[in-house]
N, C-alpha and C positions, 0 to 999 in steps of 0.2 A: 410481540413485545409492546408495552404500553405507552403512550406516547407522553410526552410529558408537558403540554399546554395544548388550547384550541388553536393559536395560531402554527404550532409545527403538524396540527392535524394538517390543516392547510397548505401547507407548504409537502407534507407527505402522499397528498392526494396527488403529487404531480409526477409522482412515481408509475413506472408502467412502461419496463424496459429502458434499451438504452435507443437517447435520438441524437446520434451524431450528425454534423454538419454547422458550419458555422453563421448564418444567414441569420436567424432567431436573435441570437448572443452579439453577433457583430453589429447588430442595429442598435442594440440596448446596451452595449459597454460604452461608445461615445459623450451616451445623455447623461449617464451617471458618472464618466473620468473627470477628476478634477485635479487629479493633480502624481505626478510622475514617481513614481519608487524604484531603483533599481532593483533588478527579477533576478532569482535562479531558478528556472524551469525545467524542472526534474522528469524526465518521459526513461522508459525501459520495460522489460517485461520482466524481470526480477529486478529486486535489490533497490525499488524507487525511495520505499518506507526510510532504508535505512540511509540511504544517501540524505533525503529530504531533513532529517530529524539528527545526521549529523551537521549538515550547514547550518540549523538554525543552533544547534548547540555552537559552534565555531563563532558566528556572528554575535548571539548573546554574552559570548567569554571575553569577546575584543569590547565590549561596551555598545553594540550595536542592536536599537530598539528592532525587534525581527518579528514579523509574520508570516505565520508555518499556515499552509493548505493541506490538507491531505485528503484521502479517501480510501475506502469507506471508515466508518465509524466502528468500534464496538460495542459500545453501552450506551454513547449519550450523542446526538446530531452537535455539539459542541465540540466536540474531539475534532473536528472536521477545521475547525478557523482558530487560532490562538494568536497572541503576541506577546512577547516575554513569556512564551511557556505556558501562562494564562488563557486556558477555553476562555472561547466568547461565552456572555454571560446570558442567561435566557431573554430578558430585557433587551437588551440589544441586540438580539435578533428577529425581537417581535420589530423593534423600532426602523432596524433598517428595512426588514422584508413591509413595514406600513411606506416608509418612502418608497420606496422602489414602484412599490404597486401605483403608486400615484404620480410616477414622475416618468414611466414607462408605456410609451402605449405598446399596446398587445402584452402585458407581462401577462397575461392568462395563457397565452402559448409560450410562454418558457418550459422548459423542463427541471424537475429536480438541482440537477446537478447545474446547470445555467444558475438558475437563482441562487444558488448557493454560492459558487465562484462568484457572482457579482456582490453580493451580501458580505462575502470575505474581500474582497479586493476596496470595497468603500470603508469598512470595517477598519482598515490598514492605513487606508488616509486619515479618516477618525483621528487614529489613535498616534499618529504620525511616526509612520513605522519609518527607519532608517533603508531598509532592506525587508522583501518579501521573496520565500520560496515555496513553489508552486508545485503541487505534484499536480501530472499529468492522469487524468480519469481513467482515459483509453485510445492508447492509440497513443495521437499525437497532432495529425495531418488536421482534423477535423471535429478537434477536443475545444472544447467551450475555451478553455485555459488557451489557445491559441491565438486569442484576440488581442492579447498580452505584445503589443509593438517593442522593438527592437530600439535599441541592441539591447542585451540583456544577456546573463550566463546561462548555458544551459548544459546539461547531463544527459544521456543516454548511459544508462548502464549497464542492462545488457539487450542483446536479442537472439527472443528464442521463440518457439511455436506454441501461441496462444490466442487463442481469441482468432483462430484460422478461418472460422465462416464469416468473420469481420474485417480483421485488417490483409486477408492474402495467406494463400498454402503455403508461399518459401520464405526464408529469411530475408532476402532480398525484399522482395515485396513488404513484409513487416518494419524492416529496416527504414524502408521508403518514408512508409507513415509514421514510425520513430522522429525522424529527421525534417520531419514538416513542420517542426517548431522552428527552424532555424530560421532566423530573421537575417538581413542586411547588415552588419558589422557587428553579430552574435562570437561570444568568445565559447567554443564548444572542446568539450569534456567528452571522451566516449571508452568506456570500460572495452578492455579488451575481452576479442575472443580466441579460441583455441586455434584460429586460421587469418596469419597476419596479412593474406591476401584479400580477405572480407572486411578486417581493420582496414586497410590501406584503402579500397574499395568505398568503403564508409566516410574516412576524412576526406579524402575526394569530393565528395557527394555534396558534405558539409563546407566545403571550400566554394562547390561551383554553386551554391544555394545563398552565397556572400557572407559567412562565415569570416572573422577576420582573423582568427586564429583556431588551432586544432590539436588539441593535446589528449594524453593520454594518461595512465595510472601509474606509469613506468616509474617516476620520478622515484628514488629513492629515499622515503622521507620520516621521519625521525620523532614518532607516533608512538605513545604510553596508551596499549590498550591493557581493558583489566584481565587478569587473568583467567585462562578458560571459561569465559565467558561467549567470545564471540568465532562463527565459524570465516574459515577463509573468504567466502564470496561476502560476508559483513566489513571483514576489515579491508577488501580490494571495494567496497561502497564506501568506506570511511576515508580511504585513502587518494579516493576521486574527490568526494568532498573537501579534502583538504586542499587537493591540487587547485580544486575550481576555486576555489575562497582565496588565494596565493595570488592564480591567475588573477582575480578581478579587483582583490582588494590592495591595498597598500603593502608592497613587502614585507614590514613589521609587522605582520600580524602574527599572531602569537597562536601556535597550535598548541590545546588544549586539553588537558588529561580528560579520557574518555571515561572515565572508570563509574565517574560521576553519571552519563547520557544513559537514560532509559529509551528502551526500544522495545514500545509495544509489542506483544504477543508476535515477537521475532526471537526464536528461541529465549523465552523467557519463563526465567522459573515464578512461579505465583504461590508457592507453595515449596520446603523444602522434595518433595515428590512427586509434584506436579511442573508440567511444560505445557506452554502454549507457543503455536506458531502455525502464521496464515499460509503456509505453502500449499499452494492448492493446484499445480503443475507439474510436471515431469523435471523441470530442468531443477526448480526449488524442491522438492520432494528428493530429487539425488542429491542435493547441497546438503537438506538438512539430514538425511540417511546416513551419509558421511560421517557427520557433527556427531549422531547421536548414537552410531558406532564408535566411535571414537574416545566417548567422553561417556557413555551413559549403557553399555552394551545392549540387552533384548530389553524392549520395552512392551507395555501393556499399551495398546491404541486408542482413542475415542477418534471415531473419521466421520466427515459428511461431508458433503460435496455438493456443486452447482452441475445442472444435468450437462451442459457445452463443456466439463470436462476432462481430458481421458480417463475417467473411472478407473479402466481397466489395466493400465501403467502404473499411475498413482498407486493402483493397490498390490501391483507386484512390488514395487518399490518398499512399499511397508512391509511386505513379506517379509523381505530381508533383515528387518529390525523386531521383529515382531512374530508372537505365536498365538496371541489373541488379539482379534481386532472388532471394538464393538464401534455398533455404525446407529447414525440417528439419523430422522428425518431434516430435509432443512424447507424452512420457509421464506421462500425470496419474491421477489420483486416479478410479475408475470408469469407465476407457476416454473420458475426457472429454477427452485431446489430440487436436486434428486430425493426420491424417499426411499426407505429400505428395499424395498422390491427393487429398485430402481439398480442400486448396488450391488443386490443379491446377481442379480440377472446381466451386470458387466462384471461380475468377477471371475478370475482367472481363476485353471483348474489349480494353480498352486496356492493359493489363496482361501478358496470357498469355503474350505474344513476348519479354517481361523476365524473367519466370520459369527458374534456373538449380536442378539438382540435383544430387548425384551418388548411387553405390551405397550408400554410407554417409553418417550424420551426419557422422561426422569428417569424411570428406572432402572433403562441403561448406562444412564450417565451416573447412578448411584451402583449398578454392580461391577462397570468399570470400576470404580474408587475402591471399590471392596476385594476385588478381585485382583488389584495390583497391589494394594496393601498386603493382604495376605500372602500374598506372592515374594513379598518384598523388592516388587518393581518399580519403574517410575508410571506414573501417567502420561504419555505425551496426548495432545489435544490438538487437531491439524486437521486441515483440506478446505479450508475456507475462512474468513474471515467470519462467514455468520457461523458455523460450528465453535470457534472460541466465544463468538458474542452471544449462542445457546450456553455452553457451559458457564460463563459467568454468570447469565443470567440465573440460572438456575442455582447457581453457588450463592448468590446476593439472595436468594427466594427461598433459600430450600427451608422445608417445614421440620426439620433436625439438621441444624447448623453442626451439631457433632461430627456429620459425615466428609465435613470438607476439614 
């Protein structure tokens, strides 16, 4: 994809995997902090996007100036930092990433996503945000975004197995590094799981980590979503959100018709035929299988995927929704996209014979569109976030705009 200034070439050149640890970031948030915002610090292994981008709709409705973190991006490295809603503007991140660089020694050893979180969090003083919420990169225990001192709100939403060669093989272990946000008089949020002894287990954890309070999603609360739009584990993210804004903020606060909150390529229609959504896991790939049984019957698939993972789940998963599944290559960050082969050679025997490709991405992504049309099926577009951000791109590009 093309970059869009010399300075984000700069700032892109510091890509090259993921460098967790906080040592880097903890010496360079001090020299640039100037001044306090209270935090909601969103960490989980599904459901972050949606909790994140409900608090700042919640915040924004009460009259509260809010700055949203998130990651990764789709289309534009702006998507990544906003306030009131408003991406950062290219300007102003040439201008913070020129301070930073001069006001930082060693900023040539930060990473990507470090500079970035620092560039968003001065960005929010700038602009004199009320409130800042932070989605968690990866992880938690030893996420750039951890530097963020206490007390502040924070979210766990769910935990499930991902990123296993990283944060630990069991949920316990994941949980651990979930829960490494929690600061010294931290008001924490934690989405239930199917096992209230691993809940119980968890606010524990969250209590002896000086957690001053420990709540859950249980609350029974009185929430205008719009219709058929969103799936259960969206509205159990919305309804944490709402909890943690309750917990933190003034009782008055006024919860918000959702109907209005977009949520990026989270079961989103882009098109009346078209869907995008970044599930690119086992536990998200069953949430949204659900949904789009539910509301959409057998679907036509576009899938790619990150080679770390489970291919060969994911793809039974779609089985279930699906009788044709075309697959593209993906281009990430340290040769970490699977490519077709890559697919071909983790798919399941109930699978293999659904698997469609052609000589190019484009072309698979244009005889998906054709082939579900004719079909008179939906398009769903899923297994990654750079899978959605290939297919827009290519929809923003294509050389016969007729075909979208």
């Amino acid at each position: 994809m093309p970059e869009q200034d010399d300075f984000l070439q700069q700032l892109y050149q510091r890509r090259g995997g993921i460098k967790l640890g906080l040592g880097r970031v903890a010496d360079a948030f001090p020299v640039i902090f100037e001044k306090n915002i209270p935090v909601y610090h969103v960490a989980g292994t599904n459901g972050k996007g949606t909790a994140v981008y409900s608090l700042d709709h919640i915040l924004r409705s009460n009259g509260l100036k809010t700055g949203r973190f998130v990651s990764p991006h789709l289309l534009r490295y702006n998507e990544r930092i906003s306030v009131d809603g408003i991406d950062i503007a290219d300007g102003e991140v040439r201008e913070i990433y020129r301070y930073l660089e001069k006001k930082i020694n060693g900023f040539e050893e930060l990473s990507f996503f470090e500079v970035t979180f620092l560039i968003a969090w001065k960005y929010f003083e700038i602009s004199c945000c009320d409130r800042a919420v932070f989605e968690v990169g990866l992880g938690g225990r030893l996420d750039a975004t951890n530097v963020i001192e206490g007390p502040k709100t924070d979210i766990i939403t769910s935990i499930g197995l991902d990123h296993t060669h990283i944060l630990g093989d069991t949920l316990e272990k994941i949980a651990l590094e979930k829960l490494g946000i929690v600061k010294n008089g931290d008001k924490v949020l934690i989405g239930g799981s199917a096992d209230p002894d691993f809940d119980k287990w968890m606010a524990e954890l969250a209590l002896s980590k000086g957690a001053k309070r420990v709540d859950d999603d249980s609350l029974n609360l009185d929430i205008v979503f719009p219709p058929s739009c969103m799936s259960p584990e969206q509205k159990k993210n919305v309804r944490l959100a709402v909890k943690a804004a309750l917990v933190s903020e003034d009782k008055g606060l006024k919860i918000p018709d959702f109907g209005a909150m977009r949520l990026p390529a989270r079961f989103e229609f882009i098109e009346p035929d078209i869907v995008v959504d970044v599930a690119h896991n086992p536990p998200a790939m069953e949430s949204l299988a659900k949904t789009v049984k539910e509301r959409l019957g057998k679907v036509v698939v576009l899938y790619g995927a990150m080679k770390d993972k489970d291919v060969t789940k994911v793809l039974d998963i779609i089985g279930e929704i699906s009788d044709t599944i075309f697959v593209v290559n993906l281009e990430a960050d340290n040769d970490r996209g699977a490519k077709v082969g890559d697919i071909l050679d983790r798919a399941g025997a109930s699978v293999s014979n659904k698997i469609k490709y052609a000589e190019t991405d484009e072309k698979t992504i244009e005889n998906a569109l054709e082939f579900a049309r004719e079909n008179g099926k939906k398009l769903l577009v899923t297994g990654s976030f750079h899978t959605v951000e290939k297919f827009l791109f290519y929809r923003d590009c294509a050389i016969d705009p007729k075909i979208f």
